[in-house]
N, C-alpha and C positions, 0 to 999 in steps of 0.2 A: 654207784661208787662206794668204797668202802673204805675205811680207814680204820689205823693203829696208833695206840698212841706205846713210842719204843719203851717194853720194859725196862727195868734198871736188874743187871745180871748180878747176880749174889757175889759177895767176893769170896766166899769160897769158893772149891774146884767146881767145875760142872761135873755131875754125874748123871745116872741113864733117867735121873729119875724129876720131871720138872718141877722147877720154882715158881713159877707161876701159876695160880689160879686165875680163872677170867670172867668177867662178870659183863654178860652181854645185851645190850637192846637191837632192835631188831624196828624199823622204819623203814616202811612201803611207801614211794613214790610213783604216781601213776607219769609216762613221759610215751604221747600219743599212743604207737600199739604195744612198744614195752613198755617193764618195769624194770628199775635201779633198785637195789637194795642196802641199804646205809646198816654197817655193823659197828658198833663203837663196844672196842676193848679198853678197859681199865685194867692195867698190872698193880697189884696192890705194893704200895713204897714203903721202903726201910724205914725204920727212925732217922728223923736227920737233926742237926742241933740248929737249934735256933740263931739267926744271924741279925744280932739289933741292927744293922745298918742296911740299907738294900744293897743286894751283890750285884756287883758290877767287873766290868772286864778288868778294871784298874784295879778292884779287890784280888784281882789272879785266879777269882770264880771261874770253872765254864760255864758255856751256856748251858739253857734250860735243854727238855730231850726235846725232839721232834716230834712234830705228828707227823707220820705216815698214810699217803692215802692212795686209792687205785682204782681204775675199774675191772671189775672181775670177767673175765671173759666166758663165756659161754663154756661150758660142760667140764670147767673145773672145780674142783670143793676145797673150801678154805679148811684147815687143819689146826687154826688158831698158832699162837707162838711156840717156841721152843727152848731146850735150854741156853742155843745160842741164836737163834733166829727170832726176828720179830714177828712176823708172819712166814704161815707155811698153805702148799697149796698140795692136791693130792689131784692126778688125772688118770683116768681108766679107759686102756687101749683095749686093744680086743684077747680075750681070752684071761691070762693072767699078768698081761702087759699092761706095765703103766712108768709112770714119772710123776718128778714134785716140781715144786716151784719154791723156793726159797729167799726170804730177803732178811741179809744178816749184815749189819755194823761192825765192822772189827775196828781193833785202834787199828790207825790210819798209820797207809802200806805204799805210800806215794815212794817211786823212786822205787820198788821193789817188783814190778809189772812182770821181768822175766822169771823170776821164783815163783812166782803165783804160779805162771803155765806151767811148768814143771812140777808143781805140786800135783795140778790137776792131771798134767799126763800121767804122771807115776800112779795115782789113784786107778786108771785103767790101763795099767799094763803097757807104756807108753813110754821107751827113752828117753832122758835129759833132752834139751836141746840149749846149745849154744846160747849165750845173751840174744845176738843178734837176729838168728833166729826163731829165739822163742819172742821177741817184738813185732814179728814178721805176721806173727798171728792174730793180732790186733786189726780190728778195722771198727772205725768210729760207728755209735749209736746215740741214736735220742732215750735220755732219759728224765722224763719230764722236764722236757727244756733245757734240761743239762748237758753237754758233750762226756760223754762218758766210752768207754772202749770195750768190747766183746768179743770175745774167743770162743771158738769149738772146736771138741776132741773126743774121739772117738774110739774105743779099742774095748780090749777082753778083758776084766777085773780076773786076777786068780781065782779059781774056783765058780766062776758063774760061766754057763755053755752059749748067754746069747751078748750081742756086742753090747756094750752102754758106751752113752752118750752124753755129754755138758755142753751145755753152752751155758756162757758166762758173761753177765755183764760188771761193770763197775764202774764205780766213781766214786776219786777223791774228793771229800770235803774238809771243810775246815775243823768238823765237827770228829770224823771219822771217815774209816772208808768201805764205802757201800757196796757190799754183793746182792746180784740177782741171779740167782743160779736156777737152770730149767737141766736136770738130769733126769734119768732113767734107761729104759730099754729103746733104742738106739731108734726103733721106727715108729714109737710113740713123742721119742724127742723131737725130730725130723719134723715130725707134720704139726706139730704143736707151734713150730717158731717163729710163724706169721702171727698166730696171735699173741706169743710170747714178745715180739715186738711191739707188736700194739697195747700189749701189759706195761711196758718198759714205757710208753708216751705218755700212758695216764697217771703214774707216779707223781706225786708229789709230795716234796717236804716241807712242811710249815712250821717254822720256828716258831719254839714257846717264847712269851714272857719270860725273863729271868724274875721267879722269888724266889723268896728264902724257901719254900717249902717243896721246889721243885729241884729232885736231885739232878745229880749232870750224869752224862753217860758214860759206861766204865767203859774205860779203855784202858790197855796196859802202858804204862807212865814212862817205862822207858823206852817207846817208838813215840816220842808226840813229838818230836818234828824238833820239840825247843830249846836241844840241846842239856836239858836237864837229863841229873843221874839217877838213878834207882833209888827208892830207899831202901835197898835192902841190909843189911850184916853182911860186910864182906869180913873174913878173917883178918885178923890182925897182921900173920906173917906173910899175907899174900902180897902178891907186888902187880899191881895193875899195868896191863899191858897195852899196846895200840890194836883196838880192834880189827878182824879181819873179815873177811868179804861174807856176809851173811850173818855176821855175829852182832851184837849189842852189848859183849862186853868180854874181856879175855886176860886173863892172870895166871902168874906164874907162881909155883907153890915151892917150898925152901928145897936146896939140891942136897940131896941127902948123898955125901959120897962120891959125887959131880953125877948121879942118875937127877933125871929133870923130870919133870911131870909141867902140864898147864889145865888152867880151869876157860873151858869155852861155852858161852851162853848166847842162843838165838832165842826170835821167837818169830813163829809164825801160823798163818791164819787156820791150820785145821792141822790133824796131830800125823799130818806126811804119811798116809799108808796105815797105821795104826802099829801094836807093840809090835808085832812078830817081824815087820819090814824095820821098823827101827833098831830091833836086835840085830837081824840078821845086815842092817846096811854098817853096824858099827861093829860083828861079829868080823865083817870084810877087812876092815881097818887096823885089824889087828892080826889078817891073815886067817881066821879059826873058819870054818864051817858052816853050813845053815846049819838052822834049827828048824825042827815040827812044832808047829804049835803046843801040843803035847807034852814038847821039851820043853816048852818057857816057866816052868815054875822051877827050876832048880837053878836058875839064875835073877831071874826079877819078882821082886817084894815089894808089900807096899812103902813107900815112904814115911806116907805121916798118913797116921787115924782118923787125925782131924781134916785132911784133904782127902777125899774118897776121887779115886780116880789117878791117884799120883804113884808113878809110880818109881822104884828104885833097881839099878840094874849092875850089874858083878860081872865081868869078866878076866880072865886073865890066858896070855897067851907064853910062849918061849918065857917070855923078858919085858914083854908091854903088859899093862895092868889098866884096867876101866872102869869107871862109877858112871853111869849115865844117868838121870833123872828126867822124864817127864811128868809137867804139872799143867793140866788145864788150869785156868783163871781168863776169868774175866772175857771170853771170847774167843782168846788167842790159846796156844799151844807154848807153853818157857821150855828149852830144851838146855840141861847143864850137864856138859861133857868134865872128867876129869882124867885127862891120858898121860901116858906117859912111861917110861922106867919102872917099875913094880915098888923098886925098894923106896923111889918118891910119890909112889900114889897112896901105898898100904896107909902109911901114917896120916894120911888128911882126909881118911872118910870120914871120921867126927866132922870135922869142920865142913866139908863138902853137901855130908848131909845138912847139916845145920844150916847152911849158904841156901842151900834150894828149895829149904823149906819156908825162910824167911821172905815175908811180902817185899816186892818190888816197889 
């Protein structure tokens, strides 16, 4: 059996490049004619300030992080963490075929079950599907002890000639919510997922101690469930709106001449397809054209210097006008839409960038 103990993810962006160093021991257990191998990772922790008092739930502290532990199945190799995963696994099919195994925290996505599927169908070339039945694809798992829910899907990723394949576990906690994701080439995924079930039974998570010197897990602050707002900078002229279905927060920006424009913000587990699918799915929206990858530098920039990975997007169509931003943090993917009338967008890219750059 092996365990992790969950890194604490940097709050700035995540980029290609990991925050983590790992500092490993290694303990042989003899058990009849096998052996167990016990790996304990240490993530090294941020400064944190000191708390004279002990933190507790009534402080409005979270808890401490979790340990993670598993037993590792026969002929796959761990990969250590990542920049958003806690652990990673690496399996080697025949030839150049293989899959991973992944186990990543996101803030917690309860009540979002059908967006996930569609996340992951879109990932491999795979139609939306319906609320309804994108649920439909759900059927209960053990994971360690917990009832948790698992999906699989299957199709072509653009550009790769052989099928890939996900299968997905998860489960809500109080803490976060937990992926196990077994992807790859569609016939090393397959035959992997009996023991990929029996990976999912020996999971367990052992809550820390809460002290003062044990940071909480980052999660993005405006999905935790509690009703609480963002702290971000919202502009002064903007006029907060009632959010709509996928969004976490939605504003109306001043009518310049009765042209209207609005600012829409989601956020979700992994960055949907990557830039060229999110250019080209909001290229749609305004009626324009795809784009070649080739072509995406002469609409999308970086954002901010200090966020590597974020990025800033331009378009403009007849009479509609767009700023889009994508900003990894913290796990998740913030996605800030600003559409609209032209003559009411042009004027609020100051403040639009400034909105998306500012911490949540």
């Amino acid at each position: 059996m092996n365990f992790v103990l969950w890194p604490r993810r940097c709050s700035s962006s995540i980029n290609r490049h990991s925050k983590w160093l790992l500092l490993a021991a290694v303990v042989a257990t003899a058990s009849g004619c096998g052996r167990e191998e016990i790996q304990v990772y240490n993530a090294p922790k941020e400064p944190v300030k000191t708390v004279a008092q002990a933190p507790s739930r009534s402080m409005g502290l979270p808890p401490a992080r979790p340990q993670v532990t598993w037993t590792l199945p026969k002929g796959w190799q761990e990969s250590g963490a990542g920049q958003m995963s806690v652990a990673s696994f690496s399996i080697k099919g025949e030839g150049s075929a293989e899959a991973q195994v992944t186990i990543t925290p996101l803030t917690k996505l309860a009540g979002r079950d059908a967006e996930i599927v569609n996340m992951w169908r879109e990932q491999v070339g795979l139609a939306a599907l319906d609320r309804e039945e994108a649920l439909k694809q759900f059927e209960k798992v053990d994971v360690g002890g917990e009832s948790g829910s698992l999906f699989s899907i299957e199709g072509k990723p653009e550009g790769q000639s052989a099928p890939a394949r996900i299968i997905t576990a998860m489960v809500h906690r109080e803490d976060a919510s937990w992926f196990y994701k077994l992807s790859g080439d569609g016939v090393v995924v397959a035959a992997q997922k009996p023991a990929f079930l029996e990976f999912l039974k020996s999971i367990r998570l052992k809550e820390a101690p809460m002290t003062a010197s044990a940071p909480a897990p980052a999660t993005a602050p405006a999905d935790t469930g509690s009703g609480a707002k963002p702290n971000w900078t919202v502009p002064a002229q903007w006029k907060e709106l009632a959010a709509g279905q996928m969004q976490i927060a939605r504003f109306a920006v001043p009518e310049r001449g009765g042209a209207k424009a609005e600012v829409f913000v989601s956020v979700f587990p992994n960055d949907t397809g990557g830039t060229l699918a999110n250019v080209n799915r909001w290229r749609g929206q305004l009626g324009l054209s795809e784009l070649k990858e080739s072509e995406l530098g002469s609409i999308v920039s970086p954002l901010d210097p200090a966020s590597p990975g974020a990025i800033l997007v331009e378009m403009t169509s007849s009479s509609k006008k767009m700023f889009g931003a994508v900003v990894p943090r913290n796990g998740s993917y913030w996605f800030y839409k600003l559409l609209g009338d032209a003559e009411a967008v042009a004027p609020e890219k100051e403040s639009f960038v400034a909105f998306a750059k500012s911490k949540p």
